[in-house]
PLY file of the C-alpha trace (Angstrom):
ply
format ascii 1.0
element vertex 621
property float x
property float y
property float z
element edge 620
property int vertex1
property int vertex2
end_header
-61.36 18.69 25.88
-61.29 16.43 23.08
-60.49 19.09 20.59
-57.43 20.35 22.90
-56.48 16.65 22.56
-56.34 16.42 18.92
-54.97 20.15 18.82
-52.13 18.99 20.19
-51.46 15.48 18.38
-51.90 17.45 15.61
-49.16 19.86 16.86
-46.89 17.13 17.86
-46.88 15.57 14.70
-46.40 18.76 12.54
-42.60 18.94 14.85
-41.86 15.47 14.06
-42.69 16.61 10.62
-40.59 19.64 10.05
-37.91 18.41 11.90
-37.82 15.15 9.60
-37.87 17.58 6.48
-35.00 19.96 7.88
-32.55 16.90 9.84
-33.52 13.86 8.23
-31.04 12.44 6.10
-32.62 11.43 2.59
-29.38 10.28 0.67
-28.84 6.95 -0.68
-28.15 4.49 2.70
-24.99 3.08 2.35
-24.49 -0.03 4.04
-23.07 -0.53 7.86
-19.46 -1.45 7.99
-19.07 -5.46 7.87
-15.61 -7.54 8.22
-15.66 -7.65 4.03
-16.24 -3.50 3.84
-13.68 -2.27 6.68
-12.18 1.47 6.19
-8.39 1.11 6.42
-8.79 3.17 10.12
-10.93 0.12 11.27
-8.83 -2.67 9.77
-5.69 -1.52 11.59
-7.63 -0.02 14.67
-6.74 -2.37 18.02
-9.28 -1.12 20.61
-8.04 -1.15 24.55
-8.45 -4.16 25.66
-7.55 -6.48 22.98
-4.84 -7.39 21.36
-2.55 -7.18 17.55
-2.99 -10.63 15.71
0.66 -10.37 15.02
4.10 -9.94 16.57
6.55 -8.20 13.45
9.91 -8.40 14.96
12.34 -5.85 12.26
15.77 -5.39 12.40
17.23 -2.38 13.67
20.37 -2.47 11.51
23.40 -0.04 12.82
21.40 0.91 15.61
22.25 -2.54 16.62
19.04 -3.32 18.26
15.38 -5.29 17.62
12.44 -3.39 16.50
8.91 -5.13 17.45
5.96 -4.25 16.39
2.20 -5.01 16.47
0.25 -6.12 13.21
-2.07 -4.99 12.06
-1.80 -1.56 14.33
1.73 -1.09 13.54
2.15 -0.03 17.11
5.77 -0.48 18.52
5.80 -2.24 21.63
9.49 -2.50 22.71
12.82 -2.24 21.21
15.12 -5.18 22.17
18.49 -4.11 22.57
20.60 -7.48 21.39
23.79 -6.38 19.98
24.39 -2.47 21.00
24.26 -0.71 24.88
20.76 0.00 26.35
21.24 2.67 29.60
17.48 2.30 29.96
17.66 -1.54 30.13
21.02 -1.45 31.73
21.49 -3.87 28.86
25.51 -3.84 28.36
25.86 -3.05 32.35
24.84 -5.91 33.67
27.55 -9.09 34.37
25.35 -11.10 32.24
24.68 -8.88 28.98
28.49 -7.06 29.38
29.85 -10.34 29.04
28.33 -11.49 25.79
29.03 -7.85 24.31
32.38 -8.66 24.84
33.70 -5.27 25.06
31.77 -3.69 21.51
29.31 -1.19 22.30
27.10 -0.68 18.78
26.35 -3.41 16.12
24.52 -3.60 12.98
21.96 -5.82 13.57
20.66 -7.76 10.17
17.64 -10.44 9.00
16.49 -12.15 12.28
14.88 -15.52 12.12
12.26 -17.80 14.16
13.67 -21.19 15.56
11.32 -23.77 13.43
9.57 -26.82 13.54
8.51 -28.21 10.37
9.16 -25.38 8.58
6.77 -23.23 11.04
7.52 -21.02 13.18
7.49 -22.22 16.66
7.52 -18.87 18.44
10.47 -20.41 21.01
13.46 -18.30 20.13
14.73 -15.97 17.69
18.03 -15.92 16.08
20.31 -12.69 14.50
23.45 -11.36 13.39
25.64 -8.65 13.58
27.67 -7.43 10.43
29.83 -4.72 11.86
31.57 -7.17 14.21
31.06 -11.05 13.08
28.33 -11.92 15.53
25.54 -14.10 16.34
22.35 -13.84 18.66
19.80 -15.74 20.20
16.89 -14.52 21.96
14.66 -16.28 24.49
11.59 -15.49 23.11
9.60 -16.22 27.15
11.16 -12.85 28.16
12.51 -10.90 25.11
16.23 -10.99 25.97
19.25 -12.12 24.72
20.34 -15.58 26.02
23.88 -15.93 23.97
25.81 -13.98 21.73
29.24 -15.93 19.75
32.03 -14.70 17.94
32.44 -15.97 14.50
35.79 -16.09 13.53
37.40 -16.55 9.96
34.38 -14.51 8.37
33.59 -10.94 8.23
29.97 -9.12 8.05
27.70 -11.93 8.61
24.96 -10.36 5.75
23.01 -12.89 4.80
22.15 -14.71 7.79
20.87 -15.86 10.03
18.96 -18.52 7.79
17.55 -21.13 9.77
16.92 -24.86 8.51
13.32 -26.71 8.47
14.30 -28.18 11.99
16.53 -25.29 13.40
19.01 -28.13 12.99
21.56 -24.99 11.76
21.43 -21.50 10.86
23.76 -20.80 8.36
25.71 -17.48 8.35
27.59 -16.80 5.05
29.32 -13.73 5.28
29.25 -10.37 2.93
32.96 -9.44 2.94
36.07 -11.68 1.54
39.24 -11.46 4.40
42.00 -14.04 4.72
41.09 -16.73 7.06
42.23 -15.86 10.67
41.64 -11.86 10.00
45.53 -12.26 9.14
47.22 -9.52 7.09
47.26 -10.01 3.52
47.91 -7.41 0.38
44.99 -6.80 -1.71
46.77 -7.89 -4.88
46.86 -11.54 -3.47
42.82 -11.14 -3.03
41.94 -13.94 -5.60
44.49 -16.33 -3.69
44.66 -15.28 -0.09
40.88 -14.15 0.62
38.15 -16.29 1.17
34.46 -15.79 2.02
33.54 -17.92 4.66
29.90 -19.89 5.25
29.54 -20.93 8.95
26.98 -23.49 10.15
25.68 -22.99 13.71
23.54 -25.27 15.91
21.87 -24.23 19.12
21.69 -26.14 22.14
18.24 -25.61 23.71
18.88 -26.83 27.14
22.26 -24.67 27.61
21.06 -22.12 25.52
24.10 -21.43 23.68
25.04 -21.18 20.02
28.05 -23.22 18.93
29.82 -23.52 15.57
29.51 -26.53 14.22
31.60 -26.41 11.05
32.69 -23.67 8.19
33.04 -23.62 4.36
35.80 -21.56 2.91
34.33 -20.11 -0.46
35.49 -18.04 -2.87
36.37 -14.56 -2.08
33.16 -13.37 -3.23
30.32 -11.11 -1.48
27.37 -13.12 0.15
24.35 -10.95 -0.12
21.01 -13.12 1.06
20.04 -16.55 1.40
17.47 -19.26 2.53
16.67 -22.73 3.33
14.64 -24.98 1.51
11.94 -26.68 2.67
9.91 -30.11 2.20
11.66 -31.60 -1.07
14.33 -29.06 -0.75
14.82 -29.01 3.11
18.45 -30.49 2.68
19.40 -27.07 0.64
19.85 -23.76 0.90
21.08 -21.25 -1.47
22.66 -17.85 -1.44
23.35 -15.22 -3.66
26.88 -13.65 -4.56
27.90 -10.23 -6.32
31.77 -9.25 -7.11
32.59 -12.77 -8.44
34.69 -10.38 -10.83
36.52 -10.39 -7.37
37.26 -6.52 -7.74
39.28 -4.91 -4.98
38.22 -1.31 -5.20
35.49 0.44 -6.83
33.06 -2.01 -6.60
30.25 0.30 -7.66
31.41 -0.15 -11.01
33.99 -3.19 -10.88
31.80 -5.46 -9.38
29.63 -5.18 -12.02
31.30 -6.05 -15.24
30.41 -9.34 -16.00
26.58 -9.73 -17.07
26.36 -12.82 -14.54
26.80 -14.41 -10.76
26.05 -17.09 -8.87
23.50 -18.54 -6.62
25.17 -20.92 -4.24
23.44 -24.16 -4.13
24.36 -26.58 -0.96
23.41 -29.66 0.62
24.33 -29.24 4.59
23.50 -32.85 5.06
26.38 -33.73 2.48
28.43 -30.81 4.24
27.73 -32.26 7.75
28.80 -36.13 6.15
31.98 -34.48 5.59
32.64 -33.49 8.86
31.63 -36.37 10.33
34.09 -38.23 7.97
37.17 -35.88 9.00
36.85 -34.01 5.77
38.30 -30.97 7.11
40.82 -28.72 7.71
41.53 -27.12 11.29
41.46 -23.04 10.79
41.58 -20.96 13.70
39.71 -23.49 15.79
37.28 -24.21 13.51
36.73 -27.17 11.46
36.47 -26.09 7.94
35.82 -27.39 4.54
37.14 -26.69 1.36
35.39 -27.07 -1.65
38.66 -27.84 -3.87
39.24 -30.20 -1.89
36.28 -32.27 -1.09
34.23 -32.27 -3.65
30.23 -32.61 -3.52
27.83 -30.68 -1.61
28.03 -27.08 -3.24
27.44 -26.00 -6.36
26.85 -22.83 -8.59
24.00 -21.41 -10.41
24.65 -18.59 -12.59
22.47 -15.32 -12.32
21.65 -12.17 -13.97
24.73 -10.03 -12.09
24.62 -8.51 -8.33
21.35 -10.25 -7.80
20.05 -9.23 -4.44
17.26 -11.41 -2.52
16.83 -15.05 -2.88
13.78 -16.57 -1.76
12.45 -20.34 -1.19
8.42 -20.91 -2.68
6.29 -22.44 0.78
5.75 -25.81 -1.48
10.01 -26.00 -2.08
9.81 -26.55 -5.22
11.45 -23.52 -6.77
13.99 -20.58 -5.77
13.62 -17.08 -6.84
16.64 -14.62 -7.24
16.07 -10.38 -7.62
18.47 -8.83 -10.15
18.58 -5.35 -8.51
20.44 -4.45 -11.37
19.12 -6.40 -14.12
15.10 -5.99 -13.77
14.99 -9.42 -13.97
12.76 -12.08 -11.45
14.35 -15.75 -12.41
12.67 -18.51 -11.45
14.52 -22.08 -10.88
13.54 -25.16 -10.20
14.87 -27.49 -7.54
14.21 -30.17 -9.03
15.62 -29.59 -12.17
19.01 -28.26 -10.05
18.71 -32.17 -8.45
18.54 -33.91 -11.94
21.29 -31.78 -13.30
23.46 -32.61 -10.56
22.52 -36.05 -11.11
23.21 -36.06 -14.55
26.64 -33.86 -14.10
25.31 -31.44 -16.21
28.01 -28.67 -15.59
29.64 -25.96 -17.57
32.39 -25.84 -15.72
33.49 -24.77 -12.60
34.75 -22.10 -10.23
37.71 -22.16 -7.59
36.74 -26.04 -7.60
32.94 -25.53 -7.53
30.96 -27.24 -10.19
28.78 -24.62 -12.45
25.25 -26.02 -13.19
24.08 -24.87 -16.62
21.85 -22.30 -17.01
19.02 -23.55 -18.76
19.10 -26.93 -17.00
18.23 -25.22 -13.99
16.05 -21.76 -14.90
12.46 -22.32 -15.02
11.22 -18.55 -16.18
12.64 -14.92 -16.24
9.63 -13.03 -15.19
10.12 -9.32 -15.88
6.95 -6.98 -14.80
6.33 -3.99 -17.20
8.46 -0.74 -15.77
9.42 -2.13 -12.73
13.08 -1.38 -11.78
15.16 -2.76 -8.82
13.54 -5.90 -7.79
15.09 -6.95 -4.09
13.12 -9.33 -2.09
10.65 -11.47 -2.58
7.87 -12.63 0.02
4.63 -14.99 -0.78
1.01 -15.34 0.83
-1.23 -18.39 1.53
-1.92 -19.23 -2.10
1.49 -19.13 -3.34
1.65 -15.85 -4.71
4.70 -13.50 -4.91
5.05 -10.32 -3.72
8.45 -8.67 -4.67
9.86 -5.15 -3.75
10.35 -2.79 -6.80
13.60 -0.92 -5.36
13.60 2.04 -7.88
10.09 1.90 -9.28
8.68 1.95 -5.27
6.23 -0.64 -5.62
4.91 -4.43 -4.50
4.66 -6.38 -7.49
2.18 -9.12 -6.82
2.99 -11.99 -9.73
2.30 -16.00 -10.11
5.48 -18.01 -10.01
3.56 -21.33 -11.71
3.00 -19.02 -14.67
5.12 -15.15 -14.27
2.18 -13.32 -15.21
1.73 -10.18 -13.00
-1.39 -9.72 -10.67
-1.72 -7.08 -9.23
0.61 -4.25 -7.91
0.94 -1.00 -5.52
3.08 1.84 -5.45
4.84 2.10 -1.77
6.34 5.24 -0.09
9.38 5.14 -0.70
12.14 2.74 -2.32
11.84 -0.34 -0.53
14.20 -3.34 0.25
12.71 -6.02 2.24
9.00 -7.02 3.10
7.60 -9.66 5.66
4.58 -10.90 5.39
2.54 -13.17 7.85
4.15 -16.08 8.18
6.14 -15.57 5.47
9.24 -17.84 5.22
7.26 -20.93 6.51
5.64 -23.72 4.56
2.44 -22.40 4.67
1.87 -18.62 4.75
-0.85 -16.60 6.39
-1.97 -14.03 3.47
-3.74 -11.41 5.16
-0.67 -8.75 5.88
2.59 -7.44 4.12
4.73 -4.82 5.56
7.27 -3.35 2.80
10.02 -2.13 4.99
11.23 1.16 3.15
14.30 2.73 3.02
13.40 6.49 2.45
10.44 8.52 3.98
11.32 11.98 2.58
8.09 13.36 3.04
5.73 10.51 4.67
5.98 12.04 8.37
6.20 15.52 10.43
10.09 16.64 9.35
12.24 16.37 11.93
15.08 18.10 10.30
17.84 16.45 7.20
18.08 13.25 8.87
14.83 10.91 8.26
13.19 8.36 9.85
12.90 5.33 7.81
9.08 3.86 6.30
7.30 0.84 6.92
3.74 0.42 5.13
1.28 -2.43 6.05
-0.21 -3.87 2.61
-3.86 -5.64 2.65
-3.47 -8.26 0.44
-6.48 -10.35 1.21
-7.86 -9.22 -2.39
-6.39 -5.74 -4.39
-3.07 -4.55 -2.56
-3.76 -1.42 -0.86
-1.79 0.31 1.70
-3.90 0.93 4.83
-1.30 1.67 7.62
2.27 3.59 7.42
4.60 3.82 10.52
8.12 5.76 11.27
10.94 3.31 12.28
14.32 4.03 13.17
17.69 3.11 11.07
17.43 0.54 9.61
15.14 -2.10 8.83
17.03 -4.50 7.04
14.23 -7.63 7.37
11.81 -8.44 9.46
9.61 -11.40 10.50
6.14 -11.90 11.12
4.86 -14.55 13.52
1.06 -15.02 14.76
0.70 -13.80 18.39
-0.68 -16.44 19.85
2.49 -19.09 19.57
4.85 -16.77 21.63
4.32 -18.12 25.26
5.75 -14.70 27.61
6.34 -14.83 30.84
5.49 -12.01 33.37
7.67 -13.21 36.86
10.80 -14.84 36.96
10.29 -18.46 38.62
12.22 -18.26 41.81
15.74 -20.08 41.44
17.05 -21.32 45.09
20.05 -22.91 43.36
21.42 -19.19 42.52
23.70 -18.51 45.20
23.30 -14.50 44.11
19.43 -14.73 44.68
17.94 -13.53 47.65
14.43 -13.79 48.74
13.86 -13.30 51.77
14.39 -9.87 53.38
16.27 -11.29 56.80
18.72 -12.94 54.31
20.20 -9.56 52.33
23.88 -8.91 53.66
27.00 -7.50 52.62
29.92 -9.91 52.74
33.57 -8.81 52.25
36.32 -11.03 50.65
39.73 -9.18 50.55
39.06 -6.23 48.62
35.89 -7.47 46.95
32.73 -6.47 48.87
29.53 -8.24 47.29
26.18 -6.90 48.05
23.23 -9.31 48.16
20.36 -7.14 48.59
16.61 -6.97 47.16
14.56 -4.17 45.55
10.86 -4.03 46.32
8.54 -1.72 46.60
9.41 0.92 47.42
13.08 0.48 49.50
16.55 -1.62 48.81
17.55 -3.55 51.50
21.24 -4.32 50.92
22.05 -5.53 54.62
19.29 -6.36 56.78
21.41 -6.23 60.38
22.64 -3.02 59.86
21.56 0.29 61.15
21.02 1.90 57.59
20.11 -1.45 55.52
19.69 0.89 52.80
23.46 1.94 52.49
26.32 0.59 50.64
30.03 1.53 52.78
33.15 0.40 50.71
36.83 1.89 50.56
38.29 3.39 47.54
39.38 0.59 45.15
36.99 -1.88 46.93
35.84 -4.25 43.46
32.24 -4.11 44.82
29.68 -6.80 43.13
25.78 -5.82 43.45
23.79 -8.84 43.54
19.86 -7.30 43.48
17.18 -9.57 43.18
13.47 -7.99 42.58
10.85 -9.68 45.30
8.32 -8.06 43.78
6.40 -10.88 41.98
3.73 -8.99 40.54
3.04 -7.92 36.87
4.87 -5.00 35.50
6.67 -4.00 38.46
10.37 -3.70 37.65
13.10 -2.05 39.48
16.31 -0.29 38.69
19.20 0.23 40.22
21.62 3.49 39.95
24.89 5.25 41.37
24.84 8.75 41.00
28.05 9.62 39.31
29.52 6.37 38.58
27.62 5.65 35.17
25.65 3.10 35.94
22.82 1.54 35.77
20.54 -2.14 35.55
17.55 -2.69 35.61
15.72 -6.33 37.58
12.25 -7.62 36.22
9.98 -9.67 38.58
11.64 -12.12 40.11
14.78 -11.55 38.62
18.70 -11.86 40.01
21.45 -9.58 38.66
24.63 -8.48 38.84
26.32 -5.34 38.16
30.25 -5.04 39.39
32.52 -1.81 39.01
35.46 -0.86 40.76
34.46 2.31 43.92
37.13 4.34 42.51
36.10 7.49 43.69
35.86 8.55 47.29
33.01 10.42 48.14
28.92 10.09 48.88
26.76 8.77 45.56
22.70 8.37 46.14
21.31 5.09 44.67
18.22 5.50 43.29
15.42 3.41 41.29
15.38 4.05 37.94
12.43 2.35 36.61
8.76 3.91 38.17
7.42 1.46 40.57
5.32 2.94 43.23
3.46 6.01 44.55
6.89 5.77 46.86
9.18 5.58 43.93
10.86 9.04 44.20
11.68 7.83 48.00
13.04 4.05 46.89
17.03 5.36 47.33
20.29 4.50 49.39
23.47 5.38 49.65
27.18 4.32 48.31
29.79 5.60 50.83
32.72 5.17 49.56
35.94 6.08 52.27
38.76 7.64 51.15
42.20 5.71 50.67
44.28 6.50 54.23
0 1
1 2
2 3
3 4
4 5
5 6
6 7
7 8
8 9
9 10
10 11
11 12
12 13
13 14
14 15
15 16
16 17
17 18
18 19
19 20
20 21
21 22
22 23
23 24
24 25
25 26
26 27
27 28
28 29
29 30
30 31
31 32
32 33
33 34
34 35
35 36
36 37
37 38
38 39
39 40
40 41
41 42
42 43
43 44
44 45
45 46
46 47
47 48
48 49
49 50
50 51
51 52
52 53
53 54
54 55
55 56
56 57
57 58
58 59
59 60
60 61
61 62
62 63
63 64
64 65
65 66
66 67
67 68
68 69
69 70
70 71
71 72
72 73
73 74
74 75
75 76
76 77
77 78
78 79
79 80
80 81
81 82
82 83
83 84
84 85
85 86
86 87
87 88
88 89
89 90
90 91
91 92
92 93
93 94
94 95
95 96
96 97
97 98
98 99
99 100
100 101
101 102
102 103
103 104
104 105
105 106
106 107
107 108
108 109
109 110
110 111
111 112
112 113
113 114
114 115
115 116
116 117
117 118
118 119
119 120
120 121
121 122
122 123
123 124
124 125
125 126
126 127
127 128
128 129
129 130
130 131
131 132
132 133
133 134
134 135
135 136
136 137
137 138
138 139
139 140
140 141
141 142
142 143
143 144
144 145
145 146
146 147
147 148
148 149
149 150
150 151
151 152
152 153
153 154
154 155
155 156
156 157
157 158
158 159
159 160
160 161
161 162
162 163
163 164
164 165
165 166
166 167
167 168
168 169
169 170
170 171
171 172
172 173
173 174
174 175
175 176
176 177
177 178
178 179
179 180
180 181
181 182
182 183
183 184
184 185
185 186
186 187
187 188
188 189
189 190
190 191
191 192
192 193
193 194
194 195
195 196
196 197
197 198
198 199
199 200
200 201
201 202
202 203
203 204
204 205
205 206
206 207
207 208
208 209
209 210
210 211
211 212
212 213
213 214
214 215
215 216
216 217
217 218
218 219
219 220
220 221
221 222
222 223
223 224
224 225
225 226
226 227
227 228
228 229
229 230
230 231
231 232
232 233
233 234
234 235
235 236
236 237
237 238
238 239
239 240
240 241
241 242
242 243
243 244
244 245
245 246
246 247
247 248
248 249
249 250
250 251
251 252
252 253
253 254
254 255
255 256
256 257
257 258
258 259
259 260
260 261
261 262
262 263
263 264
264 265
265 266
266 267
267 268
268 269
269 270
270 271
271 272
272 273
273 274
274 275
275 276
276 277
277 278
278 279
279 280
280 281
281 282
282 283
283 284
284 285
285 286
286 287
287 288
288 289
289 290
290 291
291 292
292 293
293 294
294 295
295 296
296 297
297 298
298 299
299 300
300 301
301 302
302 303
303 304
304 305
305 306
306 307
307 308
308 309
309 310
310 311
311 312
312 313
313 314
314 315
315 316
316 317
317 318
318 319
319 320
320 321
321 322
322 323
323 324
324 325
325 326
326 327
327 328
328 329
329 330
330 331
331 332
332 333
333 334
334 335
335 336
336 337
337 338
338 339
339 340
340 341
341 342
342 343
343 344
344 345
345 346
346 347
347 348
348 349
349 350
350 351
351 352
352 353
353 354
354 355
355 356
356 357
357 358
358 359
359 360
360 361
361 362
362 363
363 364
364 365
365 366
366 367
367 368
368 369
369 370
370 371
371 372
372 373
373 374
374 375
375 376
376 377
377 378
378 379
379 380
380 381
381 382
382 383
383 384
384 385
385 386
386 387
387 388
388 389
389 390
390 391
391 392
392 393
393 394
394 395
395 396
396 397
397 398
398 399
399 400
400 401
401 402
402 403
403 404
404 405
405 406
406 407
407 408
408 409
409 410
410 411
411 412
412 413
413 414
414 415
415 416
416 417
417 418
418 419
419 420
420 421
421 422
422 423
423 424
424 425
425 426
426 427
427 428
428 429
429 430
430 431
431 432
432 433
433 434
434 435
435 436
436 437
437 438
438 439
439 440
440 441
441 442
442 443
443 444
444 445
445 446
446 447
447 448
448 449
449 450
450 451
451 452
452 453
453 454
454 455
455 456
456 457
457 458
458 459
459 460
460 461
461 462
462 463
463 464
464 465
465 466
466 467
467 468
468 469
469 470
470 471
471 472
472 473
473 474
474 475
475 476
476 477
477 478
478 479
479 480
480 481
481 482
482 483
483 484
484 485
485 486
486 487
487 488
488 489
489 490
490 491
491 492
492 493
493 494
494 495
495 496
496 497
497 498
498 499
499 500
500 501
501 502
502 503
503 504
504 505
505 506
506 507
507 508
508 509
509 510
510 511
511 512
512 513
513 514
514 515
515 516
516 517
517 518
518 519
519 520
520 521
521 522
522 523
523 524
524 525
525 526
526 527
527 528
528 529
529 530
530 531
531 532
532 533
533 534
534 535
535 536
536 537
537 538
538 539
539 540
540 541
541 542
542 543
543 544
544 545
545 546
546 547
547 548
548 549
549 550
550 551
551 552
552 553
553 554
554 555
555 556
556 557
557 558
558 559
559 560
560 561
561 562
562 563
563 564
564 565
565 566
566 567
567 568
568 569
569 570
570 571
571 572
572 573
573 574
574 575
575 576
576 577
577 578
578 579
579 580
580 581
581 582
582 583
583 584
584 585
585 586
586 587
587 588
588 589
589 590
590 591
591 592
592 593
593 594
594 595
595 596
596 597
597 598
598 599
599 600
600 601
601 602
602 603
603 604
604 605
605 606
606 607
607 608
608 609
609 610
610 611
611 612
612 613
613 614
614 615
615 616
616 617
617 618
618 619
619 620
């Protein structure tokens, strides 16, 4: 018995043997992953159940709409319609958001920008502008949506805005094309004399939520491209830069480029806002607005290598750094030198009644990185560093603006214009993450035929750059920004309102009243039925005549998490949609006789296919 024991020990462990020998794995060990050794899947992989350290908000550009994004997943989480028609929002529909469109259906949405405190981002609202039609945006940052949208008048192609100031006190909106103040007609060869680019200075009113203009500058008739405010020493200041100063009138590709320099507009708003306050100011279609050959003090030039594109405030205020795009050319300036040569007068002139600060009273360094072509925009990390798109070369140049030497850099896919990075634009930067928001894709994704979707590549720069996440975006990512999750407070229901006379919330209380030849419909949605009239034989059912203005109040009961409604008429080409808790309003005139179903739009329920009603509509006698 014994030896049958030790027969088969001795059996067992000649197995373990031989399978050791032909499965065992005899290589070098290399070591577990840790935080510091991460493959690029894991340090962009967000497992179910948690949650992207970052919100990147990006602009959508001509599609007129918000891009946002998680970081470091790159995952797109909703697309914010602000400035263009959303059917599957009913954004442009409803009273509310057809109101502020104002009658435009598409915009060209360009360089949002966080409301701040301190120079941080505060994660409260979020402000943009529209180029193709002179508008600006603000966005309630508790539910996503667009609380306001203005007019601006006297300017044209709001570019390089919206810049905010270290206290959202203003955001500034200078403005990319030169017309004649009130839009009026005026021939081209009066352009140096009749045309003006106009700066407008907007301040938000939290309580109201509404944007007002506060005051404009009429500047020369140049092209505004970008801009920023300063911050700590320089929070008083902003600066912009300008191309076409040659003030060319056609062919700008090549006319706009003669002269080897531009400017970088250097302002004061508190001197600008002194001015108003004093009556400095002349009254232009409505608007106060100043005029620098008039009042003098407050703005002033810096000349720059020509058609310089980005122009980007350091996190410490201290200096400003333009991008030549043309010239391959990073200049450095110093604020503080700009404040003693302003001091001292130290001009070379002047232009359309704006003093000229000389050049070398205000440069600090020309920094110009071996082979790299087409610098654009420039973004900086936690120590300080810069981290400036290569346009032509497509690359990141990482450089030191205390000393220009170049760090580090990293070729990008392809030809990019702006980047964000984490925290970015605030006083103190995150480090960790930049996304280089590229123009061309060409062959980056699965081809969906000639027309491309655009690039965006997330950058590790916690140590070497390295590009360890790429993502398709729709046209067109002008800029983006990049806030940390955590200080955007959402909401998921609507508190209930009992001073809107619209609301209902109680079932018994949904009716249809008639006034004239307006019918208005107070009904709810909830799962899964509408109830537009709750004494009537159908409650479901809408009955109108033909050329009845009918008004749909709806108000969503449902006050749980995710469940919103919509609300559709067959035929008649519309369609809203109500979020927990939420009132609104959709009117349009029942010009067609006939039967239309109403249906739900948005999936609610097991019961959603059956969540329908009718619109009778009875023919004209």
């Amino acid at each position: 018995m014994k030896k049958k024991w030790i027969s088969a020990i001795s059996g067992l462990a000649v197995g373990v043997l031989a399978s050791a020998v032909f499965f065992g794995d005899f290589s070098p060990k290399q070591p577990t992953s840790t935080a510091s050794a991460k493959t690029n899947a894991e340090k962009v992989y967000v497992p179910f159940g948690k949650k992207d350290e970052y919100y990147l908000f990006a602009s959508g550009g001509h599609s007129g709409q918000l891009f946002v994004y998680g970081v470091p997943s790159l995952r797109r989480i909703r697309t914010v319609p602000v400035f263009s028609l959303d059917s599957a929002t009913g954004y442009g529909w409803d009273e509310h958001s057809k109101k502020m469109l104002g009658g435009y259906t598409w915009g060209d949405l360009h360089h949002p920008a966080f409301s701040e405190t301190n120079g941080e981002y505060d994660g409260k609202y979020l402000f943009a502008t529209d180029v193709a039609n002179s508008r600006a945006a603000v966005l309630d940052l508790k539910t996503f949506t667009v609380k306001d949208i203005i007019s601006v008048p006297n300017t044209s192609g709001p570019h390089c805005a919206a810049f905010v100031t270290e206290n959202t006190e203003y955001l500034f909106l200078p403005t990319r094309f030169a017309v004649p103040l009130g839009n009026k007609y005026e021939s081209l060869d009066d352009y140096s004399t009749k045309y003006r680019g106009v700066m407008s200075a907007v301040t938000f009113d939290e309580k109201a939520q509404k944007l007002h203009i506060a005051y404009q500058v009429a500047l020369p008739p140049w092209s505004y491209d970008l801009s920023d405010a300063g911050k700590k020493i320089s929070k008083d200041w902003a600066v912009i830069t300008t191309y076409n100063t040659e003030e060319a009138t056609t062919n700008l590709e090549i006319n706009a480029s003669k002269e080897d320099r531009d400017f970088i507009v250097l302002f004061n708003w508190k001197e600008l806002e002194k001015m108003v306050k004093e009556g400095k100011y002349d009254i232009v279609d409505g608007q106060k607005v100043i005029f620098p050959e008039k009042q003098k003090g407050g703005i002033y030039l810096v000349p720059v290598a020509k058609s310089p594109h980005g122009v980007d405030v350091t996190p410490d205020g201290k200096r400003f750094i333009a991008s030549g795009k043309l010239a391959p050319l990073l200049t450095v300036f110093s604020f503080e030198k700009a404040f003693k040569a302003i001091e001292n007068k130290d001009f070379a002139g002047e232009r359309n009644g704006i003093p000229i600060l000389k050049y070398e009273s205000v440069v600090e360094r020309e920094v110009n990185p071996e082979n790299a072509l087409g610098p654009l925009h420039t973004q900086f990390d936690d120590k300080g560093m810069a981290y400036t798109t290569m346009f032509i070369s497509s690359e990141v140049v990482k450089w030191d603006p205390n000393t220009g030497e170049v760090l580090d850099r990293v070729p990008v896919q392809y030809s990019p214009g702006h980047s964000v990075a984490a925290e970015g634009d605030t006083v103190s930067p995150d480090g960790k993450y930049l996304v280089s928001l590229n123009k061309l894709a060409k062959d980056s994704y699965l081809s969906v035929g000639p027309s491309h979707p655009e690039s965006m590549q997330l950058i590790d720069i916690s140590g070497k750059m390295e590009v360890i996440q790429s993502a398709p975006v729709d046209p067109e990512p002008h800029y983006g920004q990049m806030i940390k999750a955590d200080k955007i407070k959402t909401i998921n229901v609507y508190p209930k309102d009992e001073s809107n006379p619209d609301a209902v919330y109680n079932q018994k209380d949904a009716r249809i009243v008639r006034k004239g030849n307006e019918v208005h419909v107070y009904g709810i949605a909830m799962r899964s039925k509408f109830i537009f009239d709750a004494k009537a034989k159908r409650p479901d059912v809408i009955e109108v005549n033909e050329g009845d203005k009918v008004f749909v109040h709806l108000t969503n009961i449902d006050r749980d998490e995710d469940i919103t409604h919509g609300f559709a008429i067959n035929r008649y080409n519309l369609n809203i949609e109500v979020q927990p808790g939420q009132t609104n309003t959709v009117e349009f005139v029942a010009d067609k006789a006939g039967t239309y179903p109403i249906y739900c739009t948005n999936f609610c329920s097991a019961l959603h296919q059956e969540m329908t009603g009718y619109l009778l509509v009875k023919p004209k006698q």
